[in-house]
TIDREN-213398 format. One record per residue (C-alpha): residue number from 1; residue in three letters; x, y, z. Coordinates in nm, 4 decimals, always signed. Layout:
% TIDREN-213398
<NUM,"ALA",<X,Y,Z>>
...
This chain:
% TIDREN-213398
<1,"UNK",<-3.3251,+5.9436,+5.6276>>
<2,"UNK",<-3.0905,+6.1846,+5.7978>>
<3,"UNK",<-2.7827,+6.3023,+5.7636>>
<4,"UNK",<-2.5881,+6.0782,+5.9038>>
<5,"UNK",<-2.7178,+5.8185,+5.7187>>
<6,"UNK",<-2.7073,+5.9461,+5.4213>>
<7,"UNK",<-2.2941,+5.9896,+5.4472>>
<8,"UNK",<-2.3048,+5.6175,+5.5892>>
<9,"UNK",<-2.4661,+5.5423,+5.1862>>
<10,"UNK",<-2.1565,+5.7912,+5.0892>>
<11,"UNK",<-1.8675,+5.6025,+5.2333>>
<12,"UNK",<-2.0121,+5.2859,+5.1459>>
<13,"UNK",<-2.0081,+5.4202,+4.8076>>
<14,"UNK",<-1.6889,+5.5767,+4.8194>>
<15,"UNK",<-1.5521,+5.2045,+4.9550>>
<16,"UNK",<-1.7195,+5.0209,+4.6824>>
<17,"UNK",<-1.5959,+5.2200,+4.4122>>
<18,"UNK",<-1.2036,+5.1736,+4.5675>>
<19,"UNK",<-1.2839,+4.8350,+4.5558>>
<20,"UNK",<-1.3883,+4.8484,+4.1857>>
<21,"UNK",<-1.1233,+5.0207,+4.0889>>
<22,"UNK",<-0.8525,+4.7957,+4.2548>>
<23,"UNK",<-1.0306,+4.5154,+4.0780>>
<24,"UNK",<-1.0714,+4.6399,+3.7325>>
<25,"UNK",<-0.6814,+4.8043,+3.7897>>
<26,"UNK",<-0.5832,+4.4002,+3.8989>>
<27,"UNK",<-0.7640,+4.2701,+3.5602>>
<28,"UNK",<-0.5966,+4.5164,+3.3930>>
<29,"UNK",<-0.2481,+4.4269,+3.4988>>
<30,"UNK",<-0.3587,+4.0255,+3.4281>>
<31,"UNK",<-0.3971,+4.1534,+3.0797>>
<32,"UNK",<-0.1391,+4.3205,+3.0458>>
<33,"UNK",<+0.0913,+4.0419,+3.1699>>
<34,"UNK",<-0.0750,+3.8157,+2.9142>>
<35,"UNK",<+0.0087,+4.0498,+2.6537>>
<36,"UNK",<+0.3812,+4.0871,+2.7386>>
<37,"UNK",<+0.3804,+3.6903,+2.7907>>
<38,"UNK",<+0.2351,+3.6552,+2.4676>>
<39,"UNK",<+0.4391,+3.8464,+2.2632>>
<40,"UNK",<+0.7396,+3.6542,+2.4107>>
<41,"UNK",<+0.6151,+3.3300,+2.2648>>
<42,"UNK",<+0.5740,+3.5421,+1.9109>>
<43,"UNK",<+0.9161,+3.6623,+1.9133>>
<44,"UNK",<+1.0735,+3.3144,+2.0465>>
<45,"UNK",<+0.9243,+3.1592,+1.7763>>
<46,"UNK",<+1.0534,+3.4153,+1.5239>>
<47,"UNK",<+1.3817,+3.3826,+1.6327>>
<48,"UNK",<+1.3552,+3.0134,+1.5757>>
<49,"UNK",<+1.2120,+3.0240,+1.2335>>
<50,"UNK",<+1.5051,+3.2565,+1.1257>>
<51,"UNK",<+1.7607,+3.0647,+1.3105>>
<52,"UNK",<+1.5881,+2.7341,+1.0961>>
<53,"UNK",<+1.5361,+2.9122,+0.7828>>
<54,"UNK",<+1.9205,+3.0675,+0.7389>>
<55,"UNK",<+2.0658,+2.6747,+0.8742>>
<56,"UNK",<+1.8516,+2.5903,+0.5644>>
<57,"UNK",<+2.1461,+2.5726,+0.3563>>
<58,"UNK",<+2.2224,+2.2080,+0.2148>>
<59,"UNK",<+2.4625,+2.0002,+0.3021>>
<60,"UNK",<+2.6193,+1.7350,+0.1008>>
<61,"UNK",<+2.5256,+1.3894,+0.2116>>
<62,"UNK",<+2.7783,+1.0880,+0.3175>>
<63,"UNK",<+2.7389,+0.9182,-0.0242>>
<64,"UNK",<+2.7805,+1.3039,-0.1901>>
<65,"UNK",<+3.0980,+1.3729,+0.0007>>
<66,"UNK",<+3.2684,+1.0527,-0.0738>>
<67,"UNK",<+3.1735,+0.9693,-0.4426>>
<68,"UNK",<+3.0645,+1.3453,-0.5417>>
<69,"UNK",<+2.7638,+1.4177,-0.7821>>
């Protein structure tokens, strides 16, 4: 092996390892989009069981409000 091939193994290297890295950066941003996504649906639904849980408050029924107690 000569020279020349041996930088042939280098840039193949060199292009492999680009291409690694844009792949584990792409999974990375996939996660991290499924993380922010994720925490959307946790605070949605947190809003929604304060909004329920402060409209808890009772209100009289038909029969209540007409003829009382």
């Amino acid at each position: 092996m000569d020279f020349k091939d041996f930088m042939h193994l280098s840039d193949q290297a060199d292009t492999l390892s680009g291409v690694m890295l844009y792949v584990l950066a792409g999974i990375g941003a996939l996660l991290v989009i499924l993380f922010i996504v994720w925490l959307l649906f946790k605070l949605s639904d947190f809003i929604q069981n304060r909004k329920k849980h402060t409209n808890l408050k009772e209100e009289p029924t038909d029969e209540e409000q007409l003829f009382g107690d």
